[in-house]
C-alpha positions as CSV (number, residue, x, y, z in Angstrom):
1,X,6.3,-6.2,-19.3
2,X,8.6,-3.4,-18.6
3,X,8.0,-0.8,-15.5
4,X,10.1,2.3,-14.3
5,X,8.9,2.0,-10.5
6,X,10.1,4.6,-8.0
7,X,10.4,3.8,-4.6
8,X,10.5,5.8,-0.5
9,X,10.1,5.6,2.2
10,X,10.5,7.9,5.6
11,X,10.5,6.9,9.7
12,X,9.2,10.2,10.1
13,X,8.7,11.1,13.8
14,X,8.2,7.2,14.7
15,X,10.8,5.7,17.0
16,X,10.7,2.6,14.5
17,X,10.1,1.7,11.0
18,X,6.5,-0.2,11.0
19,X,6.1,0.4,7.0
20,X,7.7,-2.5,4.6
21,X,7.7,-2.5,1.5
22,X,8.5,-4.9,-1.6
23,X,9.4,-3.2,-5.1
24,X,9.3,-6.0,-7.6
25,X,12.9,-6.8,-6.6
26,X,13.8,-5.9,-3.0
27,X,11.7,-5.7,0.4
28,X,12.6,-2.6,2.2
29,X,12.2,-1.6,5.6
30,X,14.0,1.1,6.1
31,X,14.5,5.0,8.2
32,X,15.1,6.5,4.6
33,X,14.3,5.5,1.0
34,X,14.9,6.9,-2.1
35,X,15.6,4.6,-5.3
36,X,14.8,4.1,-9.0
37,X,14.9,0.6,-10.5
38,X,13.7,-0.6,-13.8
39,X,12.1,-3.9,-14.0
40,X,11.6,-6.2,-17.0
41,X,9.8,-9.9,-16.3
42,X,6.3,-11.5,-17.2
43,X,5.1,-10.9,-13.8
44,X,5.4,-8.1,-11.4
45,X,4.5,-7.9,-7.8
46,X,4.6,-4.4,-6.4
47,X,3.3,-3.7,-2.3
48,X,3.4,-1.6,0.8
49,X,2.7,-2.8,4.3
50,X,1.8,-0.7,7.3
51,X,2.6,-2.6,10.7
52,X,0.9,-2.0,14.1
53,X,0.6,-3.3,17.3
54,X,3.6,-0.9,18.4
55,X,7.7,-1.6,18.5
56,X,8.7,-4.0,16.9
57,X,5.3,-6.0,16.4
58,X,4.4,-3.8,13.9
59,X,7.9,-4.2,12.4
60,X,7.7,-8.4,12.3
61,X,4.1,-8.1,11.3
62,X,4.1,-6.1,7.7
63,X,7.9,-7.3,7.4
64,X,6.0,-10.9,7.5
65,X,3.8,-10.3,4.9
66,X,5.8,-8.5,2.7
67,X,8.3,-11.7,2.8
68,X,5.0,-14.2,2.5
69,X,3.8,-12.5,-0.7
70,X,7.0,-12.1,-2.0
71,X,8.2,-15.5,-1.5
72,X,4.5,-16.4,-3.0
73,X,5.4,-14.0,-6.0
74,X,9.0,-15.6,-6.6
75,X,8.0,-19.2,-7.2
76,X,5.0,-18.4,-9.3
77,X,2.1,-19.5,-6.9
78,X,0.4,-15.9,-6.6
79,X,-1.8,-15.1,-9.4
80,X,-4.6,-12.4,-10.5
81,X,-7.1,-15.1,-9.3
82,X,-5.5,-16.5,-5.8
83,X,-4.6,-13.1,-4.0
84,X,-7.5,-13.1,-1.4
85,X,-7.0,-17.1,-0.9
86,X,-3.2,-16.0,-0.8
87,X,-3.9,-13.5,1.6
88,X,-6.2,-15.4,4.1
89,X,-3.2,-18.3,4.2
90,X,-0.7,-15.5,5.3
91,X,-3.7,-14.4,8.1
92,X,-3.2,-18.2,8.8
93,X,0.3,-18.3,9.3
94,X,0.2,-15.1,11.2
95,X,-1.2,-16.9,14.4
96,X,1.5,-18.9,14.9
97,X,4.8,-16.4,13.7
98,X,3.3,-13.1,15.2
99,X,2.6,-11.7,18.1
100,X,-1.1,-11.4,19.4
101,X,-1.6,-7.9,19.5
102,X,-0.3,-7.3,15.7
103,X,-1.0,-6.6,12.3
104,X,-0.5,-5.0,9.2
105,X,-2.2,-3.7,6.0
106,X,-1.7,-4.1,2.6
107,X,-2.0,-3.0,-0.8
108,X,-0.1,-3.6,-3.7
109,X,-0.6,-4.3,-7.6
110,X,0.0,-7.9,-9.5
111,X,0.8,-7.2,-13.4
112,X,0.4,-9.9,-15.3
113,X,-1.3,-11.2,-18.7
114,X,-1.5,-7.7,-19.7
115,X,-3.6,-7.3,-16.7
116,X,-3.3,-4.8,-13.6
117,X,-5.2,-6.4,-10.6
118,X,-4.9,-4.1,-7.3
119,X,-5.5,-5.3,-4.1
120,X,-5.5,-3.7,-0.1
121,X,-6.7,-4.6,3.2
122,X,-6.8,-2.1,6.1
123,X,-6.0,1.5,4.4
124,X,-3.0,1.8,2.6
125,X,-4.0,2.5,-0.8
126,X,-3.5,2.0,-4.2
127,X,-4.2,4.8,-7.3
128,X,-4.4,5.3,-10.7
129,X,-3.1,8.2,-12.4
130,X,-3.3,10.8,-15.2
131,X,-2.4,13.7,-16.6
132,X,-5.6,15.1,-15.8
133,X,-6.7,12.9,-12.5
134,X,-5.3,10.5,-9.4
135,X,-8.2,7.7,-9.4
136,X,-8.7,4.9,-6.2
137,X,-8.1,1.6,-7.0
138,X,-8.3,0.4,-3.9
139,X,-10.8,0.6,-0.8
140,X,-10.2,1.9,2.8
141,X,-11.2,-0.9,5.5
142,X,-11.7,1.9,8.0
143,X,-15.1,3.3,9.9
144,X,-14.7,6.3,8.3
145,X,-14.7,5.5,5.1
146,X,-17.8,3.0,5.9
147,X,-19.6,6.1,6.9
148,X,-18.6,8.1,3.9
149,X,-19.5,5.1,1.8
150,X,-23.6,5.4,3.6
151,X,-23.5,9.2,2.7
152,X,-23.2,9.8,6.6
153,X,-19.9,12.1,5.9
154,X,-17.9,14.0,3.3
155,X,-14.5,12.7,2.1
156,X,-13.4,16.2,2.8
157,X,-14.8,15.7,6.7
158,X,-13.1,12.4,6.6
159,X,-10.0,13.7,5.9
160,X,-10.1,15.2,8.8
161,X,-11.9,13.3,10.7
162,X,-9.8,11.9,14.3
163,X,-11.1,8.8,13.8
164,X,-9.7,8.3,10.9
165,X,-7.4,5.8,11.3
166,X,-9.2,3.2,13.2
167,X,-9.0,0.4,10.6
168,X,-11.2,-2.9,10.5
169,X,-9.3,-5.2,8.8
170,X,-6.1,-6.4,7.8
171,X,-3.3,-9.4,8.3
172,X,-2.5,-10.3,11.2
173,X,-3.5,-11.4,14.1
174,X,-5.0,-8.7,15.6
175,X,-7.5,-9.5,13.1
176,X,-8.8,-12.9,13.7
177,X,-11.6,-12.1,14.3
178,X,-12.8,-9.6,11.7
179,X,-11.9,-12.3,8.7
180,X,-15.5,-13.1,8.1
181,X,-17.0,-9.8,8.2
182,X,-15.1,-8.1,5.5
183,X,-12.4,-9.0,2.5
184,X,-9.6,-8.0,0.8
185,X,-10.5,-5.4,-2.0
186,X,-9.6,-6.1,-5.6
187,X,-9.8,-3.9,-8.9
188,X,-8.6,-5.3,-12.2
189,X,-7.6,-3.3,-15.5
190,X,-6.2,-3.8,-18.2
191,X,-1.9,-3.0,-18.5
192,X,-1.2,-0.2,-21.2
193,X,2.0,1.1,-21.7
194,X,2.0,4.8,-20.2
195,X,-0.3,4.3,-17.5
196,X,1.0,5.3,-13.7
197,X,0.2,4.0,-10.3
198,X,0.8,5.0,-7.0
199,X,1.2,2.9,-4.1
200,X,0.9,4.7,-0.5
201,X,0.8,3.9,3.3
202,X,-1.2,6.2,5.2
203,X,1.5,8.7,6.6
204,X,0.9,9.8,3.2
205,X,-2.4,10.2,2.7
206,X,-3.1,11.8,6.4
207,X,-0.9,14.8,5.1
208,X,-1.8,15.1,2.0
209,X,-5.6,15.4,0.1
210,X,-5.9,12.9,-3.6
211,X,-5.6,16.4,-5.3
212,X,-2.6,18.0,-4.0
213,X,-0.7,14.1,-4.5
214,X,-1.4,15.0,-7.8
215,X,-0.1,18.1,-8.7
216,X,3.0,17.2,-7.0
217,X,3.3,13.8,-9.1
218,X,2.2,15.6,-12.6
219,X,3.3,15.5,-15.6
220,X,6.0,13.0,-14.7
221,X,5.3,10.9,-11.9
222,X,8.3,8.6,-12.0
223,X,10.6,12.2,-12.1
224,X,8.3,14.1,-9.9
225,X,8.6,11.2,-7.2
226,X,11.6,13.4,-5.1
227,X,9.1,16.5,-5.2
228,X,6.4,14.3,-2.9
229,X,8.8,12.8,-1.2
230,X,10.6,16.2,0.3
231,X,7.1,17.9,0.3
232,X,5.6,15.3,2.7
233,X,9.2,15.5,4.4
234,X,8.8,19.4,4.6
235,X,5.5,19.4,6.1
236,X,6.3,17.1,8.6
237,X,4.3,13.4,9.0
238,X,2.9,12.6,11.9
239,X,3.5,8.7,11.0
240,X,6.1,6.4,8.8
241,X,5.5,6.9,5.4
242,X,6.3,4.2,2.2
243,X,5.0,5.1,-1.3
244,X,6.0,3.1,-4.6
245,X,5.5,4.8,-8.2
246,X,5.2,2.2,-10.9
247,X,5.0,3.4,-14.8
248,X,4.5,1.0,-17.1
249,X,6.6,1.1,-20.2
């Protein structure tokens, strides 16, 4: 399997970079990003990790995961099937090599056996894309998006919505105590040569609505991926921001 993958990343107003992320060959963590790479292998991990828990807690904590699933990746032991066990051994691990009051989200894509399998926890996302519409893959862990999901608001009023970024879930262990309640969220499809995904933390998404990502990124995401990087430069995030573009070839 073959991929163009573009990958950025910006420290925005932030004091420190709490974003990681892992592009198939290298885990970043950087104040600024900007890189192509093509990648040819049977397997392919792609993710981005948005820390918390505030300076350099959030740093060690999605840095953390983003080295335990690509370690994981590298020797052949994460598959479509084990990510969520995957993932709840790295919560595991988390007690005893992080800090209490940290964590991290996740989301990322696994390609392999012709399959795409995305998977997030907390609210960095992952999306689909085409020439004519940017489609969710993944699933915000956030109480917003539980109320939008009970028809008690709008996306457009959760958008917006202060609350926004109060997340319920993720690695770490600021989470402990939330593992039972909810799960990490996977989506499978099928690989086909031309298709495009987007891979965000949530600097991104606070800026910017699905639609307008779109445009941006259309018809050539891989090309268009300097025009969304200066745009959400230009405006001005309020948070770090890490985005990988993956086309498969």
């Amino acid at each position: 399997m073959e991929c163009n993958i573009f990958s950025a990343m910006l420290i925005g107003p932030r004091a420190d970079q709490q974003d990681c992320l892992f592009d198939g060959i290298d885990i970043f963590q950087k104040d600024l990003l900007i890189r192509k790479s093509r990648n040819k292998a049977d397997r392919l991990l792609m993710n981005v990790c948005d820390g918390m828990g505030g300076h350099e807690s959030g740093e060690r904590a999605s840095r953390f995961v983003c080295e335990q699933l690509s370690q994981r990746h590298l020797n052949n032991s994460l598959t479509p099937d084990n990510i969520r066990e995957a993932l709840a051994d790295i919560q595991s691990l988390s007690f005893a090599n992080l800090s209490p009051n940290c964590g991290t989200t996740v989301a990322g894509i696994l390609l392999e056996n012709s399959m795409v399998t995305a998977f997030n926890a907390g609210d960095s996302r992952v999306y689909k894309l085409s020439e004519e519409k940017i489609t969710p893959l993944s699933h915000d862990h956030s109480l917003v998006q539980e109320l939008v999901d009970k028809d008690l608001m709008s996306g457009e009023r959760a958008f917006r919505h202060p609350l926004k970024n109060y997340i319920e879930f993720g690695i770490g262990p600021i989470f402990k105590n939330m593992q039972e309640e909810r799960e990490v969220f996977l989506a499978k499809e099928e690989a086909k040569s031309g298709s495009w995904y987007l891979i965000c933390s949530d600097g991104m998404t606070d800026i910017l609505l699905d639609m307008e990502i779109h445009e941006l990124l259309m018809p050539d995401p891989i090309g268009n991926g300097s025009r969304l990087f200066n745009t959400v430069r230009n405006i001005g995030p309020s948070d770090n921001v890490s985005f990988i573009i993956v086309e498969i070839c």
